[in-house]
PDB file of N, CA, C and O in Angstrom, chain B, residues numbered from 101:
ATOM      1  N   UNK B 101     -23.249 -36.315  98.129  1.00  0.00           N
ATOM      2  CA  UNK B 101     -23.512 -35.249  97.177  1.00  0.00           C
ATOM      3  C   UNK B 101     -24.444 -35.791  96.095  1.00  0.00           C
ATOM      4  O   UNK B 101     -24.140 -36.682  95.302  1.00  0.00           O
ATOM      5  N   UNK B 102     -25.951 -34.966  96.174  1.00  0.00           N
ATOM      6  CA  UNK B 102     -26.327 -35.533  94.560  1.00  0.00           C
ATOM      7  C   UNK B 102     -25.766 -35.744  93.740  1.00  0.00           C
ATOM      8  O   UNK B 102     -24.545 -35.780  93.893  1.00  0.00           O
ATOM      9  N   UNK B 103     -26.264 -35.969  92.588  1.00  0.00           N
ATOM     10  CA  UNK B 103     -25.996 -35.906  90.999  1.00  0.00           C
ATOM     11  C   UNK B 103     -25.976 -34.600  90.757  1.00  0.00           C
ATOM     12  O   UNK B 103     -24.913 -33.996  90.891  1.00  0.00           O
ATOM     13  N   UNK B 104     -26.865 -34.089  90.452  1.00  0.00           N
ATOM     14  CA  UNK B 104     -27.294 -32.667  90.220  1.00  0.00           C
ATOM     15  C   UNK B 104     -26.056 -31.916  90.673  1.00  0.00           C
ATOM     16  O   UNK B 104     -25.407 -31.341  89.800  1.00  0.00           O
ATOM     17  N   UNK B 105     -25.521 -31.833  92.341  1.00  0.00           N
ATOM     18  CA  UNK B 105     -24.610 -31.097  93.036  1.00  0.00           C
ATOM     19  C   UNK B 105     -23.110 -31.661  92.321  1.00  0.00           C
ATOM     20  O   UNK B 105     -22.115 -30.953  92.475  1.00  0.00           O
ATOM     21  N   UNK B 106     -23.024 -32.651  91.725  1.00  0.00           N
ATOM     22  CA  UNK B 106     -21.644 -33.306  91.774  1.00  0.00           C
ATOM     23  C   UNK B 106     -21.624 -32.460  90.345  1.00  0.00           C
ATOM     24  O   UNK B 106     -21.055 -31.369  90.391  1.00  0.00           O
ATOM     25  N   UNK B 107     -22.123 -32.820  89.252  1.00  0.00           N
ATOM     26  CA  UNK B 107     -22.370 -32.244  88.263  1.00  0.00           C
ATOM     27  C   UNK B 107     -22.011 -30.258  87.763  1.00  0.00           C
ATOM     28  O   UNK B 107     -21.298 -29.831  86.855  1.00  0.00           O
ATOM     29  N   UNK B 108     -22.786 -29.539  88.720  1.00  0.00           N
ATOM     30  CA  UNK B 108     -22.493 -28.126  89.144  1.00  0.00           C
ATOM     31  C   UNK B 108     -21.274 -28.270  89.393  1.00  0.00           C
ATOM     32  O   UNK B 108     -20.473 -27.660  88.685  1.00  0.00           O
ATOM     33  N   UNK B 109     -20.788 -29.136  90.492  1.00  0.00           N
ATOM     34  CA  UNK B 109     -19.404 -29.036  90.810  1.00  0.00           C
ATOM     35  C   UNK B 109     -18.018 -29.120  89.956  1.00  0.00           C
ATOM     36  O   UNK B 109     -16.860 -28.729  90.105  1.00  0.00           O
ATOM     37  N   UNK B 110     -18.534 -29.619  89.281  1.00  0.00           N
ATOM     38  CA  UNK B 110     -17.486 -30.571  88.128  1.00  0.00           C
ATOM     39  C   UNK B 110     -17.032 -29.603  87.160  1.00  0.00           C
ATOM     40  O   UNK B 110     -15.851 -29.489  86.833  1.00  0.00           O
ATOM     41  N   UNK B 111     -18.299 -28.673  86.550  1.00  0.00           N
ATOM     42  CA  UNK B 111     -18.489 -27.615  85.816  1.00  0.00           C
ATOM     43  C   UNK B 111     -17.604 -26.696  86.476  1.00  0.00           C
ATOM     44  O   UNK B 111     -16.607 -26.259  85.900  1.00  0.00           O
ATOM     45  N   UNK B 112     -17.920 -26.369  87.683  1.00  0.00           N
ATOM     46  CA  UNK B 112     -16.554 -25.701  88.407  1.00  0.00           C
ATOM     47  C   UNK B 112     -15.052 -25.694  88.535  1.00  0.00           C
ATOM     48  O   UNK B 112     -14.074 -24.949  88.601  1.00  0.00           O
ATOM     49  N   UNK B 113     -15.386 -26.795  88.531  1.00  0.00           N
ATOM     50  CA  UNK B 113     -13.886 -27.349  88.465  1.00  0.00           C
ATOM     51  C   UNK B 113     -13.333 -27.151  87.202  1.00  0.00           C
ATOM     52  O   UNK B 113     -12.323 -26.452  87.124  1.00  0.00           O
ATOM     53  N   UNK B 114     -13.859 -27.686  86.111  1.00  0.00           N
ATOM     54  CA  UNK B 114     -13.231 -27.469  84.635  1.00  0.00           C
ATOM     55  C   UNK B 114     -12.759 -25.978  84.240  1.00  0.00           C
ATOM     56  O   UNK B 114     -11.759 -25.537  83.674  1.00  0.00           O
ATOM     57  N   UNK B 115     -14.335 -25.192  84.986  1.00  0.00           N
ATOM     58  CA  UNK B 115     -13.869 -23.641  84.801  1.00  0.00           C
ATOM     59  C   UNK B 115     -12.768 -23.423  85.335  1.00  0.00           C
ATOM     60  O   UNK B 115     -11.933 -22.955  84.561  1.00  0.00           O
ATOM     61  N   UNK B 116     -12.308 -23.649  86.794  1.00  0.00           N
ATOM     62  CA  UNK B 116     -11.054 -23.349  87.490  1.00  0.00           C
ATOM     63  C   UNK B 116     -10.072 -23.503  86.751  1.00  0.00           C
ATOM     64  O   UNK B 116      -9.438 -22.474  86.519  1.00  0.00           O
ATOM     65  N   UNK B 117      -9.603 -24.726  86.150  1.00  0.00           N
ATOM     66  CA  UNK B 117      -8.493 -25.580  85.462  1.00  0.00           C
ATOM     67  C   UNK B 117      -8.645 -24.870  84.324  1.00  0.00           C
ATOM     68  O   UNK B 117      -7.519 -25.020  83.849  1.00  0.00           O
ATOM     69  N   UNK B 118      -9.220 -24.218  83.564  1.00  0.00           N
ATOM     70  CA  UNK B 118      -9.451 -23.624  82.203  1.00  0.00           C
ATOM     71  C   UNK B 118      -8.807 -22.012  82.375  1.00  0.00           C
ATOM     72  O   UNK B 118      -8.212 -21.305  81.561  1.00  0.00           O
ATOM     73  N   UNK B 119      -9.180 -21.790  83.708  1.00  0.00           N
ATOM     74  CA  UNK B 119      -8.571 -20.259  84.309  1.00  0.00           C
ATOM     75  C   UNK B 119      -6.930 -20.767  84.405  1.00  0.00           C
ATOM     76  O   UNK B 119      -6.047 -20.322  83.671  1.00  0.00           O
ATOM     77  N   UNK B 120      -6.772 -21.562  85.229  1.00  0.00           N
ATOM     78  CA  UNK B 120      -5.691 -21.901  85.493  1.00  0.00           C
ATOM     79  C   UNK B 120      -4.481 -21.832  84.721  1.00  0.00           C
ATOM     80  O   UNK B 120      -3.388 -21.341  85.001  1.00  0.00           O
ATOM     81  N   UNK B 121      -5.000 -22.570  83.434  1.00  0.00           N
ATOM     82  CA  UNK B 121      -4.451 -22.817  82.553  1.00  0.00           C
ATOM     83  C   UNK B 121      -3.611 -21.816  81.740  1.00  0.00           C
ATOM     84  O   UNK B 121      -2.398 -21.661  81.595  1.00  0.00           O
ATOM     85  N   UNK B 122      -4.896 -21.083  81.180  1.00  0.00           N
ATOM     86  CA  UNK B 122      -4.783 -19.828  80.490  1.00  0.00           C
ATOM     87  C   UNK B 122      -4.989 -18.447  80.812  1.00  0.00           C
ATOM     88  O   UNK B 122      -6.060 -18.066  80.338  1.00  0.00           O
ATOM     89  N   UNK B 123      -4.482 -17.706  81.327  1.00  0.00           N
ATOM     90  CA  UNK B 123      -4.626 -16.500  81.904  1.00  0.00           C
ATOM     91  C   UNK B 123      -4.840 -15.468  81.251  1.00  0.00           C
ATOM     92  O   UNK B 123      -3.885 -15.296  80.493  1.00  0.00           O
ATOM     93  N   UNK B 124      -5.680 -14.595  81.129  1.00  0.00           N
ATOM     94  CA  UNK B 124      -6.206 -13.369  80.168  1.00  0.00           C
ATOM     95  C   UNK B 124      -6.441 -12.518  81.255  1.00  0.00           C
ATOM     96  O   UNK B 124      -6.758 -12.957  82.361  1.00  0.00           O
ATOM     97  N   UNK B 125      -6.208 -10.493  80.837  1.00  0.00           N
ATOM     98  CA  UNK B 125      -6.558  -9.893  81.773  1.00  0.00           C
ATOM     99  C   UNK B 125      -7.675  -9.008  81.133  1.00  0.00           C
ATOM    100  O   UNK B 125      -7.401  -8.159  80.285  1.00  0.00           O
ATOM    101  N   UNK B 126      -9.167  -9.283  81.650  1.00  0.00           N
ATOM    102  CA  UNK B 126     -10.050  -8.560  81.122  1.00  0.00           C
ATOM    103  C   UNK B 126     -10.798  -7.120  82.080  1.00  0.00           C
ATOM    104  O   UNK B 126     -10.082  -6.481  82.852  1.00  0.00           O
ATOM    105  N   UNK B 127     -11.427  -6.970  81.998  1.00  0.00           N
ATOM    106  CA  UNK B 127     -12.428  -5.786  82.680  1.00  0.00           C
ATOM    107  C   UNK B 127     -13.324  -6.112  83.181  1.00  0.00           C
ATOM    108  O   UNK B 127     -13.952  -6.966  82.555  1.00  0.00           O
ATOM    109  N   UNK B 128     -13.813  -5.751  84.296  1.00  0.00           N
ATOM    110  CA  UNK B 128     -15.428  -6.659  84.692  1.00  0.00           C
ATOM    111  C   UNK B 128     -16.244  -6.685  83.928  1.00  0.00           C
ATOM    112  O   UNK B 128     -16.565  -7.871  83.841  1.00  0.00           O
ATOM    113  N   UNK B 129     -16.958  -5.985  83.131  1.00  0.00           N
ATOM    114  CA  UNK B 129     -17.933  -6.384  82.148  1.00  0.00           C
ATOM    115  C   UNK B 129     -17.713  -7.406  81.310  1.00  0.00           C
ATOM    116  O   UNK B 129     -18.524  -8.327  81.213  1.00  0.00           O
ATOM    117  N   UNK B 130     -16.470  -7.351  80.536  1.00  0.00           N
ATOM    118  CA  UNK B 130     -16.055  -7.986  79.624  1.00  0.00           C
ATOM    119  C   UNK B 130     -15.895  -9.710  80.091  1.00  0.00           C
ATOM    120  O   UNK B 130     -16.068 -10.603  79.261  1.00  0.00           O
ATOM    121  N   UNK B 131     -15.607  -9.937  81.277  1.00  0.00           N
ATOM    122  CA  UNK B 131     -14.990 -10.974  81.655  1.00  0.00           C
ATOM    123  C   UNK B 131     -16.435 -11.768  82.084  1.00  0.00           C
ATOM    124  O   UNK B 131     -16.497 -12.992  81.968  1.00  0.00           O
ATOM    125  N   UNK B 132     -17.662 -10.930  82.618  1.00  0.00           N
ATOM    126  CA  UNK B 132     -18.884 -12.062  82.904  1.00  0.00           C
ATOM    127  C   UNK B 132     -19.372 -11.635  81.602  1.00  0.00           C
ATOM    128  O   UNK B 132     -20.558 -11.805  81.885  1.00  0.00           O
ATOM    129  N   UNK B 133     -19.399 -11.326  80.713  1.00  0.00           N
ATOM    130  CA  UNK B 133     -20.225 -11.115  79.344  1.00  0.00           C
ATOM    131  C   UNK B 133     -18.916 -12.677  79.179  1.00  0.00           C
ATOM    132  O   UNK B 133     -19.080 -13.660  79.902  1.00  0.00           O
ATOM    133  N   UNK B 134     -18.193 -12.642  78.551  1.00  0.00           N
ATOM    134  CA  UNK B 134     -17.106 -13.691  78.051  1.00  0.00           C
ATOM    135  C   UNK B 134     -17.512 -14.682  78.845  1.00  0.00           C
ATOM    136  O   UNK B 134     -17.672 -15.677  78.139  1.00  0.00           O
ATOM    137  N   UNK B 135     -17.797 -14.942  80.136  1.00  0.00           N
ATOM    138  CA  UNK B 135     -17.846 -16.207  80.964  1.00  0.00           C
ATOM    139  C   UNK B 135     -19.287 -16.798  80.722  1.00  0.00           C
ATOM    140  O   UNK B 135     -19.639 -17.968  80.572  1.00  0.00           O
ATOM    141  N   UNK B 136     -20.099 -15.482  80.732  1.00  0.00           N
ATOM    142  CA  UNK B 136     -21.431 -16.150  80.421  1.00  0.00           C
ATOM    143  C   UNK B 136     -22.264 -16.837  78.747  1.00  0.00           C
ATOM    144  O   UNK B 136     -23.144 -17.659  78.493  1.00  0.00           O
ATOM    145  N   UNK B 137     -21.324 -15.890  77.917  1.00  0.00           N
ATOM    146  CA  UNK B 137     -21.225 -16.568  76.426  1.00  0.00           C
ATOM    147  C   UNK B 137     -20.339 -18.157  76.544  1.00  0.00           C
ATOM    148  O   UNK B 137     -20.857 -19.186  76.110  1.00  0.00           O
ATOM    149  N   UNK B 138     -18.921 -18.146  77.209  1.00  0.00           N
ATOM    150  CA  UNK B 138     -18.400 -19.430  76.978  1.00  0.00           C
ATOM    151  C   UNK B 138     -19.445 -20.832  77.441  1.00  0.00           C
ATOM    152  O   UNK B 138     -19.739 -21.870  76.848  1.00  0.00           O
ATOM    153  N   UNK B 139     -19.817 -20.255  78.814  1.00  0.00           N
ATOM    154  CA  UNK B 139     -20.422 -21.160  79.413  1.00  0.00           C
ATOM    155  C   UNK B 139     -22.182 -21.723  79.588  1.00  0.00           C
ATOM    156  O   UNK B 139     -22.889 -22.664  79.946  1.00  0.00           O
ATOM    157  N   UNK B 140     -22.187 -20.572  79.124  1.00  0.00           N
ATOM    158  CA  UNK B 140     -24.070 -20.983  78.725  1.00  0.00           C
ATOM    159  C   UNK B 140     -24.950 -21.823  78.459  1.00  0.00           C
ATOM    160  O   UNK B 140     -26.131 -21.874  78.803  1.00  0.00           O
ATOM    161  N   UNK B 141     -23.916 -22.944  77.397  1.00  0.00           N
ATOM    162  CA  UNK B 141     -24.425 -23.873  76.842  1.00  0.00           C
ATOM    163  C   UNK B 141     -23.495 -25.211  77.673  1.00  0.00           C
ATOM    164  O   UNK B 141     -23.176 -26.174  76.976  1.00  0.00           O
ATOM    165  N   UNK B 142     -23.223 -25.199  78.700  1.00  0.00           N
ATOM    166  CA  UNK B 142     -23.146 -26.033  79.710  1.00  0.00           C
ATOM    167  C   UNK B 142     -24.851 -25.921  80.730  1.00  0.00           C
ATOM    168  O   UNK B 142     -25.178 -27.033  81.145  1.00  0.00           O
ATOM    169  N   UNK B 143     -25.582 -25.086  81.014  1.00  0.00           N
ATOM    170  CA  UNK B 143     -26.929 -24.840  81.094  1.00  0.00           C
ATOM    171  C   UNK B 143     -28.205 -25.416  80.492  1.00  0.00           C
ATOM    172  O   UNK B 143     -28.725 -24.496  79.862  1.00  0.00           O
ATOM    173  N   UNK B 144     -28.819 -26.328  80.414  1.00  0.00           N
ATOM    174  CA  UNK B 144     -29.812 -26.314  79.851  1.00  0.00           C
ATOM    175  C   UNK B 144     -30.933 -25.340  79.942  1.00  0.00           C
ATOM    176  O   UNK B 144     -30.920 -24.370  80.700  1.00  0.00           O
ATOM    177  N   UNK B 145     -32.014 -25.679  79.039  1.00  0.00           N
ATOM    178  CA  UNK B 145     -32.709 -24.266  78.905  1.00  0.00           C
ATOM    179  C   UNK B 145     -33.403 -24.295  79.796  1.00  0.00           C
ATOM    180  O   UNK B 145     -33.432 -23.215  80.386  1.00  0.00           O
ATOM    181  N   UNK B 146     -34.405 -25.524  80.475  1.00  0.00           N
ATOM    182  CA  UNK B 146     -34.747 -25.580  81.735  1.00  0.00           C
ATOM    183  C   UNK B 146     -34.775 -24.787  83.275  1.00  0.00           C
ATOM    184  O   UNK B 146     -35.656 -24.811  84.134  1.00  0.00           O
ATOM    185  N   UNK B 147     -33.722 -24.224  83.264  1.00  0.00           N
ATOM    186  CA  UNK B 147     -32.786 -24.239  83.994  1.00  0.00           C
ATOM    187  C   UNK B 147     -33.096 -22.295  84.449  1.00  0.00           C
ATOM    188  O   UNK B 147     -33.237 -21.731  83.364  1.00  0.00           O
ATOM    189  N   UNK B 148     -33.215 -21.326  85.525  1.00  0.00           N
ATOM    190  CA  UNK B 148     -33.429 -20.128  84.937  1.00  0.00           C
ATOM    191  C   UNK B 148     -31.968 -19.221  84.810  1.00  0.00           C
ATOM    192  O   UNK B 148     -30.799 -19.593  84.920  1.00  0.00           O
ATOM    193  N   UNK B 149     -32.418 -18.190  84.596  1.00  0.00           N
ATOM    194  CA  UNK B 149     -31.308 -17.127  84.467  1.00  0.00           C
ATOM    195  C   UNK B 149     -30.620 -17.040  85.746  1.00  0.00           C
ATOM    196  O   UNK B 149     -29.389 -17.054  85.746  1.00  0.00           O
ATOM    197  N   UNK B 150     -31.188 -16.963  86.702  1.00  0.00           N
ATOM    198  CA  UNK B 150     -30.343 -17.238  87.407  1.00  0.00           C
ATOM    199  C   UNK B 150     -29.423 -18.097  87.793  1.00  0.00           C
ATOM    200  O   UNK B 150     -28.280 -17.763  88.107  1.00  0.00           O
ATOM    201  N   UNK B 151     -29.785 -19.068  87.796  1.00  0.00           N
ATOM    202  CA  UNK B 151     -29.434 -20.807  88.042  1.00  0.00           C
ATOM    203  C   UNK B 151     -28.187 -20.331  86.963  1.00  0.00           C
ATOM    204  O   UNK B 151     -27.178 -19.954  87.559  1.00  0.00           O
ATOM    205  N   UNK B 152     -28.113 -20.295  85.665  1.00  0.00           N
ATOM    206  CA  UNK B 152     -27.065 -20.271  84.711  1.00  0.00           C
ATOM    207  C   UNK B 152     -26.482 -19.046  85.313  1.00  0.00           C
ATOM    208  O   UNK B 152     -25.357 -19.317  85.732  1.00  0.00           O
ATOM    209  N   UNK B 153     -26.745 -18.023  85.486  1.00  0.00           N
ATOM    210  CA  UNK B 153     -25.463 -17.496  85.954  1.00  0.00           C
ATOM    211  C   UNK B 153     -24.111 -18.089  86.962  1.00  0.00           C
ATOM    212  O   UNK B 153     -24.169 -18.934  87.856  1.00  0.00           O
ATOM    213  N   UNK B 154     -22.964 -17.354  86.484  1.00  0.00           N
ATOM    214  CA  UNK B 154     -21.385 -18.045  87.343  1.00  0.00           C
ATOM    215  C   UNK B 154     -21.165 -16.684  88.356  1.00  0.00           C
ATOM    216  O   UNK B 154     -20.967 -15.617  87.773  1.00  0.00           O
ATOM    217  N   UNK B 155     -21.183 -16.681  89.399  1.00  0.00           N
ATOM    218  CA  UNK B 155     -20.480 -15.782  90.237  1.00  0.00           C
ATOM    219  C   UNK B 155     -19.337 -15.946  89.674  1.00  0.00           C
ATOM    220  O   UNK B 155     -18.817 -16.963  89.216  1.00  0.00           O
ATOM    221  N   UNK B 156     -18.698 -14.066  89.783  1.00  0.00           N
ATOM    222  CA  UNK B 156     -17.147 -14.311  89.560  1.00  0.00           C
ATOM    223  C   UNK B 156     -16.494 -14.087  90.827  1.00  0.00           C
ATOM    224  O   UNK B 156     -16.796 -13.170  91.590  1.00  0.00           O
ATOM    225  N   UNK B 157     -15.665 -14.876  91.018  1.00  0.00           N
ATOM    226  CA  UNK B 157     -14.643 -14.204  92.704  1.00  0.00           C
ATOM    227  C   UNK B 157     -13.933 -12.998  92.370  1.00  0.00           C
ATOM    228  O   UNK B 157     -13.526 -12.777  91.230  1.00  0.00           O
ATOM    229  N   UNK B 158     -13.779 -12.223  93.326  1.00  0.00           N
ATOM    230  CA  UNK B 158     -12.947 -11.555  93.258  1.00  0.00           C
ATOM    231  C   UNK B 158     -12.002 -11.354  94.945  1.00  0.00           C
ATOM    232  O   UNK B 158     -12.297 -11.441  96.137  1.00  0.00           O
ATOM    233  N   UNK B 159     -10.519 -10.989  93.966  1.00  0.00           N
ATOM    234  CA  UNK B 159      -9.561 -11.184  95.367  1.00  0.00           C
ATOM    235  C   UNK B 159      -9.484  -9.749  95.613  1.00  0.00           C
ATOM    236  O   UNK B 159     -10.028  -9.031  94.774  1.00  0.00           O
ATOM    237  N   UNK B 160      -8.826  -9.119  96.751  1.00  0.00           N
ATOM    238  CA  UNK B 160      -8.141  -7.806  97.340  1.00  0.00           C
ATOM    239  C   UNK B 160      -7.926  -6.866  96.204  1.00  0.00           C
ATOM    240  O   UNK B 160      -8.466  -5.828  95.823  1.00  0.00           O
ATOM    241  N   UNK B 161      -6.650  -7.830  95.691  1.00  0.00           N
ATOM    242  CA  UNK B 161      -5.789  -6.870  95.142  1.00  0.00           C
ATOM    243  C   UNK B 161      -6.635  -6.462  93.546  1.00  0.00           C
ATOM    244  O   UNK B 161      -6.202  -5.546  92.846  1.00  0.00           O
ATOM    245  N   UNK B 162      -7.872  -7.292  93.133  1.00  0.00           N
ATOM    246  CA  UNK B 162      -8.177  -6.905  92.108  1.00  0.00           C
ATOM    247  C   UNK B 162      -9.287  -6.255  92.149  1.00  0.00           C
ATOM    248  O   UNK B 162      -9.791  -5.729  91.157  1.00  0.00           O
ATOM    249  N   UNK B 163      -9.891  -6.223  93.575  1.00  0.00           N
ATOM    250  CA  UNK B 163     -11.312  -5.397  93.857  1.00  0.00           C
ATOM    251  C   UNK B 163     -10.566  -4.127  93.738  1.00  0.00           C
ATOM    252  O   UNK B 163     -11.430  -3.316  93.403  1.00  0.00           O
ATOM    253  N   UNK B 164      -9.272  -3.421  93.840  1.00  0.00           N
ATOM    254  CA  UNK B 164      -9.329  -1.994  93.894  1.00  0.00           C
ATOM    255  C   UNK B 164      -9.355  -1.391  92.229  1.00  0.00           C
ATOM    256  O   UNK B 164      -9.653  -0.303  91.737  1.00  0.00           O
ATOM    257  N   UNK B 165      -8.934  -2.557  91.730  1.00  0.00           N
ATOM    258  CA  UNK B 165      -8.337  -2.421  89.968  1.00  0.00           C
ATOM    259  C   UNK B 165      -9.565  -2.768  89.434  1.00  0.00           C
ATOM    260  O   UNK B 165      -9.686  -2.387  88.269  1.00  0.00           O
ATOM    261  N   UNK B 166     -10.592  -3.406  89.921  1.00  0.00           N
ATOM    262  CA  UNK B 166     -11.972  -4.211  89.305  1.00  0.00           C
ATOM    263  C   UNK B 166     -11.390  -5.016  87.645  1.00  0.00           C
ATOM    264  O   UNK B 166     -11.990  -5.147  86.578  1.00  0.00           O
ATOM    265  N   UNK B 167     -10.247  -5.349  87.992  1.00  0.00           N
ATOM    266  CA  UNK B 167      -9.833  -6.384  87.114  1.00  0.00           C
ATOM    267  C   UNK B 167     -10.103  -7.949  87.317  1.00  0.00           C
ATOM    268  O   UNK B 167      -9.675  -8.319  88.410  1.00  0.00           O
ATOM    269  N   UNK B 168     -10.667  -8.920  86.600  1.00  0.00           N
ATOM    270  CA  UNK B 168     -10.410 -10.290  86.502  1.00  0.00           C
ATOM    271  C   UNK B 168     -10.020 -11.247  86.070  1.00  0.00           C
ATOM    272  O   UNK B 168      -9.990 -11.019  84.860  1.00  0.00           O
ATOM    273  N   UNK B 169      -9.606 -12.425  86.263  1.00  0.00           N
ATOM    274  CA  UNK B 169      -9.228 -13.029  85.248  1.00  0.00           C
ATOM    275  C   UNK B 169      -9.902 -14.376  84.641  1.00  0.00           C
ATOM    276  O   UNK B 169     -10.299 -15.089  85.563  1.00  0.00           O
ATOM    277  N   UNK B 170     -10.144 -14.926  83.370  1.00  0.00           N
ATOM    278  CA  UNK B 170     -11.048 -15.746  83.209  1.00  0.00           C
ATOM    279  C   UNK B 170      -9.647 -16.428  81.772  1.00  0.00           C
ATOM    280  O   UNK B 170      -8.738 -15.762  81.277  1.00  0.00           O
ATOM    281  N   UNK B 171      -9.991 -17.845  81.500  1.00  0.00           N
ATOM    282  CA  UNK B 171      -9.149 -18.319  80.695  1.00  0.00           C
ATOM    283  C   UNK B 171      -9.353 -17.844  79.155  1.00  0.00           C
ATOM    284  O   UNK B 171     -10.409 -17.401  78.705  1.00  0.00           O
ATOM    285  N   UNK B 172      -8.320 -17.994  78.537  1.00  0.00           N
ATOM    286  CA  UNK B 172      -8.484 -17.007  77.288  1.00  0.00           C
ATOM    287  C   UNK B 172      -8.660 -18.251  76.360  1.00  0.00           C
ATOM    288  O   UNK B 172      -8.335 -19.370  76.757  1.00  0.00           O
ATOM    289  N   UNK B 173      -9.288 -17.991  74.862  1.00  0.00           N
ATOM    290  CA  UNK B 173      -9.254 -19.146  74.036  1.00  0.00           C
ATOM    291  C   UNK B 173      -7.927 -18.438  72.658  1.00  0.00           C
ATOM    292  O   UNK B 173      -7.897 -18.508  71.430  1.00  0.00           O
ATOM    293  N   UNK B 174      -7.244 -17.967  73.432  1.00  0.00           N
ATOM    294  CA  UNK B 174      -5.996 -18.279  72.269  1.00  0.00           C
ATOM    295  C   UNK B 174      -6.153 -16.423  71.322  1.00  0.00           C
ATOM    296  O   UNK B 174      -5.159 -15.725  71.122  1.00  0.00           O
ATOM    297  N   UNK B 175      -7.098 -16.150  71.045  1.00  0.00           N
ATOM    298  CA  UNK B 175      -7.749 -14.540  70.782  1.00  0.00           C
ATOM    299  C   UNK B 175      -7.131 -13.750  71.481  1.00  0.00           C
ATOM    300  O   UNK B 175      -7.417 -12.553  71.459  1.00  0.00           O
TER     301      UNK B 175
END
């Protein structure tokens, strides 16, 4: 695995463990507006809009509700 790839990955991972952790129930908008403010500045500017964007997963049971969940900071 590159650098570059291990790096992306890692970022992933922290996000996971940060979900994990703390559970919040938001709305789809709300939750990639929130994911993409928390995490943005893990991005350099280099880098494009796309590239910085996070896919969000979504499971079954929350595609019918279009609910997600992303870790909360305590708010």
């Amino acid at each position: 695995m590159s650098r570059k790839a291990r790096k992306r990955a890692e970022l992933y991972e922290k996000l996971y463990k940060d979900i994990r952790r703390n559970v919040k129930m938001y709305s789809k908008k709300e939750t990639a507006d929130l994911i993409k403010m928390k995490y943005s500045e893990l991005w350099t500017e280099k880098k494009s809009i796309k590239d910085r964007e996070i896919d969000i997963g979504e499971i079954q049971a929350d595609a019918r509700k279009e609910v997600y969940y992303i870790a909360a900071d305590g708010n």
